[in-house]
N, C-alpha and C positions, 0 to 999 in steps of 0.2 A: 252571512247569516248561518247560523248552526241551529239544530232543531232536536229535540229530547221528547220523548214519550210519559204522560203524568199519569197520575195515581189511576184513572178512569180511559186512558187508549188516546187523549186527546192530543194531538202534536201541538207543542208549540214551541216555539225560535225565541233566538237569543243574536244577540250581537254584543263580538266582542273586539275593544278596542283598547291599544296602550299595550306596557310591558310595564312589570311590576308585581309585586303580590295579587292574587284576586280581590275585586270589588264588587259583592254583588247586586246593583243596582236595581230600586222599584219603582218605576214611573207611577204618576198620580194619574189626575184626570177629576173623576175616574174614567178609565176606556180612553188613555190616552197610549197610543206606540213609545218606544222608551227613544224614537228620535229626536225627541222637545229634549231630549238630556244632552244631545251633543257629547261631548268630549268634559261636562262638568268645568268648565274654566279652565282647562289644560291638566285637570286630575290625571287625566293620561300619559302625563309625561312620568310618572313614577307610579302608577296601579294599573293590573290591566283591568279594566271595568269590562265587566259581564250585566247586558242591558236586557231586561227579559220583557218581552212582550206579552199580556195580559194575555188570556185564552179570550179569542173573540176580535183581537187587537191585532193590528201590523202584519207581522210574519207566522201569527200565531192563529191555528184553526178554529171556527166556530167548534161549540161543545155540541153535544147528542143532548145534553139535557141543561137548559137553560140557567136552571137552579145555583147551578155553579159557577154560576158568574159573583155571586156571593160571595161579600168579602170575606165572611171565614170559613165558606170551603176552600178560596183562594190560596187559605195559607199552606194545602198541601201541594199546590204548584210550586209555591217555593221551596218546601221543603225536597219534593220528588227531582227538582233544578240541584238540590245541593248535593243530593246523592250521586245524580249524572254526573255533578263535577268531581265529586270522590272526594271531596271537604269535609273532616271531622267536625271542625270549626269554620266559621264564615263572618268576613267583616262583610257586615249591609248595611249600605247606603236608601232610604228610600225618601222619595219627595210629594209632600202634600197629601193628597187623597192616599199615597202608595203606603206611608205613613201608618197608618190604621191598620192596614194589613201586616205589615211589620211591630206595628205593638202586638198585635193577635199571634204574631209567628213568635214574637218575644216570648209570651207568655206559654204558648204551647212548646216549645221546642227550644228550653234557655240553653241547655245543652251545648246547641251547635250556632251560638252565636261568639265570635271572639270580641266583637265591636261592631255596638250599632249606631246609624248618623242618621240622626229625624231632622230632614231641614224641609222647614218654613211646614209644620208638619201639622196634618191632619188631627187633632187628640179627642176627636168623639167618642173611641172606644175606652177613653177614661175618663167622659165627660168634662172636659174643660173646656169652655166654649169663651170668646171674646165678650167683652162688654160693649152693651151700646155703647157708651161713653169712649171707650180706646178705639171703637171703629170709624166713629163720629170725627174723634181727635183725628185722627191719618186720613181718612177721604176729606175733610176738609180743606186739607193743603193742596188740594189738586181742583177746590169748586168754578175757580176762576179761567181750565181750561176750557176750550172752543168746545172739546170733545166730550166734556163731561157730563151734562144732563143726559144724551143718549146711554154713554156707558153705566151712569149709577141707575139708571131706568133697567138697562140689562140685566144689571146686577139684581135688581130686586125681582127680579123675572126669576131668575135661576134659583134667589134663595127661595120662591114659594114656587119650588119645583119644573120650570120650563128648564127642561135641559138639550133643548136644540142647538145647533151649531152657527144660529144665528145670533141668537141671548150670546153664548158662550163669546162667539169673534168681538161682537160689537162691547161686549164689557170688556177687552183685554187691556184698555189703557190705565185700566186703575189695578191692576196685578204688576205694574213696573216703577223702580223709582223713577226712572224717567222713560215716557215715551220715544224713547231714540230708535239711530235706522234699526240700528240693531234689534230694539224691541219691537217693532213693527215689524223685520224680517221674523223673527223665533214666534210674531204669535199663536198663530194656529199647523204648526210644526207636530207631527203626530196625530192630528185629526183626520176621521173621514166617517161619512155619514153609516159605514158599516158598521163604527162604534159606538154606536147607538146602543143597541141590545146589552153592552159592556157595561156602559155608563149607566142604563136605567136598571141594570141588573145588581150593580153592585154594594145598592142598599136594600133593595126589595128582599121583605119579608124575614131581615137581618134582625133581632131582638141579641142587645150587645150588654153585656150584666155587667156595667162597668167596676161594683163590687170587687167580683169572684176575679175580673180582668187582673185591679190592682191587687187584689191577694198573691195573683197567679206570677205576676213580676215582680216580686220577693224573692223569688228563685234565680233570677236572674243575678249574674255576678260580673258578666259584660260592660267593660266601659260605653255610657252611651253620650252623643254629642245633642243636645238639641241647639236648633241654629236658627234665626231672625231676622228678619231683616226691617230695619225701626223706620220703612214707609211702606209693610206690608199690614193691612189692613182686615186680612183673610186670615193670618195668627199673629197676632201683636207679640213683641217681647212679654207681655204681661202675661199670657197664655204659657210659653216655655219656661218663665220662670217660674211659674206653680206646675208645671208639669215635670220640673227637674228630681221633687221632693219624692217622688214614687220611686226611684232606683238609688241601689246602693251606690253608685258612682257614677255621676253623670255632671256631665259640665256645659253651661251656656254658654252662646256666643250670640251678638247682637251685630250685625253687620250694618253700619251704618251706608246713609244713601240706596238701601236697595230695596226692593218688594218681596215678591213672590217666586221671582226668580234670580235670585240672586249671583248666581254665575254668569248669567248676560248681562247682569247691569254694572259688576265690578267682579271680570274674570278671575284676575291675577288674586286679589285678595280672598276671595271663596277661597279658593283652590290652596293657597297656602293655610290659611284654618284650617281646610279640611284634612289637610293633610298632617299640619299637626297635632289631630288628635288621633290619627289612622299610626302617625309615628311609622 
C-alpha cells in the first residue's frame, strides 16, 4: 500500500498491482475499498493497475471535513493521485458508482485523460437511468431462485435509501450472473461498517447539472469504453448504448452471461476486452 497527500492534507492509499503501462483504477460502492477489484480478471498481467481508495475508505484516512466525501469534490482526489504519479495523461478505469466520479473528472480535467473504461457504470451525472421495463426484463430471469424474494426485498430497501451493510450483503445475488463460489466469495470484499460516512456522503447535498456535464464532455477527445454486462440489472446494455452518443469516440461492449461484476463472473473474457481497447 502506498499513500499521497490530496488537495486539503487528507492521506490517502493506493495499491498497486501488475507490470505494464499504468491503470488508474476507481472503485464504486459508493464507500467501497478498491479490494472488490481484485487483479480485474487478470488485467494485471499486461497493466500495472493503481487501485485508489476513497478518502474515508480502506487504506485511506477519514477527512477533517465531511463534505468531501462528495462525489465532485472527489474528483480532486483523483486528479491530486495523478499528479503524485507524474502522469501528463492517464488511462482510467472506473466501476459503477466510481463511474460518476470519473465522468465528472472527464469533464473537469479532459486534459489528462488518454483513455477512459466505464464498466457496468454509474451514469447519473448525465442522467441516464434504466427503464422499469429492462430492469423487470433481467431480475426476472433470476424470480425462481431460493434466494430471491429476500434479495429483490433488499434491493428495494437500498433504492429508497437504506444503505446499511445488511440491505447491501443480502441483495448481492442479483448483481452476478451467476451466484457462484466465486460470487459468494467476492461479495462483500471491500466492505466495513466504517464506510458508512463514504457511502452516505457521497450524494449528500451533491446538485449534478447534467446539462452543463454533457456540454463539459465535448472537450473530451479520449477514447472511452462503456462495458455491460446483458444480466446486469443495475445498467442495462440499453443504458451504455445511449450513453455512448455523448463522446466523440467511444465504443460498447456487452459481455454476455455476466452482471455487475463482470470480471468474477467471466475473468478471462473481461480482461481481454479490456485490454483491447487499452491496446
Amino acid at each position: 500500500m502506498r499513500r499521497f497527500t490530496s488537495y486539503d492534507g487528507t492521506e490517502l492509499g493506493f495499491h498497486v498491482a501488475g507490470d505494464g503501462p499504468p491503470l488508474v483504477c476507481l472503485p464504486g460502492g459508493p464507500g467501497r475499498a478498491a479490494q472488490y477489484l481484485g487483479d480485474l480478471g487478470g488485467l494485471d498481467k499486461t497493466r500495472r493497475l493503481i487501485l485508489l481508495d476513497p478518502r474515508g475508505v480502506g487504506s485511506s484516512a477519514d477527512p477533517a471535513d465531511p463534505a468531501t466525501f462528495r462525489v465532485d469534490r472527489l474528483v480532486e482526489d483523483v486528479e491530486a493521485l495523478r499528479a503524485h504519479l507524474d502522469l501528463e495523461r492517464m488511462d482510467l478505469l472506473a466501476h459503477s458508482a466510481g463511474a460518476v466520479l470519473a465522468t465528472l473528472y472527464a469533464a473537469t480535467y479532459p486534459q489528462h485523460l488518454s483513455r477512459l473504461a466505464l464498466i457496468t457504470p454509474g451514469l447519473g451525472a448525465v442522467d441516464i437511468h434504466g427503464s422499469e421495463q429492462d430492469v423487470d426484463a433481467i431480475l426476472g430471469r433470476l424470480a425462481g431462485e431460493p434466494w430471491y424474494p429476500a434479495a429483490y426485498s433488499a434491493l428495494e430497501k437500498i433504492m429508497t435509501g437504506d444503505l446499511s451493510l445488511e440491505a447491501f450483503s443480502v441483495s448481492r445475488p442479483l448483481f452476478y450472473g451467476h451466484w457462484s463460489a466465486a460470487a459468494q466469495a467476492h461479495a462483500t470484499l471491500g466492505t466495513a461498517e466504517r464506510h458508512v460516512a463514504a457511502r452516505k456522503g457521497f450524494f449528500a447535498g451533491v446538485a449534478l447539472d447534467a446539462l452543463s456535464i454533457k456540454a463539459a464532455l465535448e472537450h473530451l477527445s479520449a477514447p472511452v469504453l462503456l462495458y455491460a454486462g446483458d444480466r446486469d440489472a443495475m445498467v442495462t446494455p440499453a443504458m451504455v448504448q445511449q450513453a455512448a452518443a455523448l463522446f466523440h469516440d467511444a465504443s460498447v461492449v456487452v459481455q454476455a452471461g455476466v452482471g455487475h461484476f463482470p470480471w468474477v463472473d467471466d475473468p478471462a473474457a473481461f480482461a481481454a476486452s479490456v485490454e483491447a481497447f487499452l491496446g
